[in-house]
C-alpha positions, 0 to 999 in steps of 0.5 A: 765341153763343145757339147755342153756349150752346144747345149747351153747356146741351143737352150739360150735361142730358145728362150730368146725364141720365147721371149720375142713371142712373149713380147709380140703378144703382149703388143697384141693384147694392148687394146684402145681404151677410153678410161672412167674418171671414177675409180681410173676403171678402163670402160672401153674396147679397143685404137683397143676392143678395151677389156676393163682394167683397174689403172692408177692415176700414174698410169694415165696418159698425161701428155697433152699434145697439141693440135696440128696446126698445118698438113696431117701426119699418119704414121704406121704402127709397129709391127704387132699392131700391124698385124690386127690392121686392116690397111687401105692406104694412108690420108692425104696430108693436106685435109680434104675437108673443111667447116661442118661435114655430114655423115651419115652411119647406116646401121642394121637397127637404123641411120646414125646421122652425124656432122664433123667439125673440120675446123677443130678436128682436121686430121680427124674428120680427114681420116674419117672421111679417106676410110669411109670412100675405101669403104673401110667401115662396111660391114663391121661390128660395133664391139664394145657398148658401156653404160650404167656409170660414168661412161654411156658410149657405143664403140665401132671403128674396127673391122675385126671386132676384136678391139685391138683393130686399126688401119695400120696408121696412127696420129695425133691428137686434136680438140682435146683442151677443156673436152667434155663428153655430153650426150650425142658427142662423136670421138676417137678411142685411143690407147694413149697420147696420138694413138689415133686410128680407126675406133671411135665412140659415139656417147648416148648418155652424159659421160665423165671423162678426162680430155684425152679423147679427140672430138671431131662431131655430133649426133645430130639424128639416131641416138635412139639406135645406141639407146636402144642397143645400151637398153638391151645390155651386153653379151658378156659384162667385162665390167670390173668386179665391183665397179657400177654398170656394164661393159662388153659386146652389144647382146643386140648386135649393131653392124656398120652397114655403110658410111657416106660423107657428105661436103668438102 
């Protein structure tokens, strides 16, 4: 009997064995995504690289949260998303920046110019703003580029490429009552209500979206580069079977060289 218990104990650790793996991947797989509003298709990469994905209207974020109205709170991931992070540290709580902010996105196709608004998105141009002086943007990809439907964007922000990236903290969501999503907005990916971190979208072509997405800018010069970039297509079509347009990496590569900002 005390070997067949032995048997049956060694048997339940290794499924449990199992199980935590199971789980740990499947955190893993969880990528930041910006859903279509036509057909609930998930068009974006990655905080995840996004894979397309049919959704229902149930399975939407729903939650609105509100703005923060004093001091910012980034607040670690868990621990599997922690694995993909690359980390620099943590904001400070009070923002740094205020009104209108430049940046400027130097690119290998050309400078992709923008100017963040402070006064609608300040946790968000603040948090920008900390990873861009750590240097954290240098040399990384934009992985994923969509087009060709309802959503017309280039997604950068992750150091990895692989969608599934961040800086190891995530917060709250701002500026998202009444968003629309024109040509030339500048805004955060996410994987659900206050996901934020790291990822953002740059929209070169009109885009139909729910206001789950924080707005924080505007292109104000080079849109031409993400035009340029949708022109040539993508590498490999994740798009949904079915569904119109296109989704997956850029087949013209577009490498985040350096991010400067400019005003305080």
């Amino acid at each position: 009997m005390a070997g067949k218990d032995r048997k049956k104990q060694l048997a339940r650790q290794r499924y449990e064995r199992q199980e935590q793996r199971r789980q740990a991947e499947a955190a893993r797989a969880r990528r930041v995504k910006i859903i279509g509003s036509v057909a609930g298709v998930v068009v974006l990469a990655g905080g995840g690289t996004a894979t397309a994905v049919v959704m229902k209207d149930d399975d939407k974020p729903k939650a609105k949260p509100a703005p923060v109205a004093s001091g910012c709170a980034y607040k670690a991931v868990d621990a599997a998303q922690a694995a993909d992070s690359k980390k620099v540290g943590t904001p400070p709580g009070n923002p740094a920046y205020t009104g209108m902010v430049q940046a400027t996105v130097k690119t290998g196709q050309g400078d992709i110019v923008m100017s963040l608004d402070a006064s609608k998105a300040p946790c968000t141009v603040n948090s920008f703003g900390f990873l861009a002086q750590k240097n954290y943007f240098d040399n990384t990809p934009c992985h994923r580029i969509t087009g060709g439907g309802s959503l017309n964007v280039l997604q950068c922000g992750d150091p990895k490429g692989t969608g599934r990236g961040g800086p190891g903290y995530q917060y709250a969501n701002e500026n998202t009552t009444g968003a629309k999503y024109p040509k030339g907005t500048l805004a955060m990916a996410n994987s659900g209500p206050d996901t934020n971190g790291s990822q953002f979208f740059m929209v070169y072509a009109d885009s139909q979206l729910p206001p789950d997405y924080t707005v924080f800018g505007k292109i104000t010069k080079g849109v031409e580069v993400l035009e340029k970039a949708a022109k040539a297509g993508v590498a490999d079509n994740k798009q949904e079977k079915g569904q119109p347009g296109f989704d997956g990496a850029p087949k013209e590569k577009v490498t985040i060289q350096d991010v400067t900002i400019v005003g305080k």
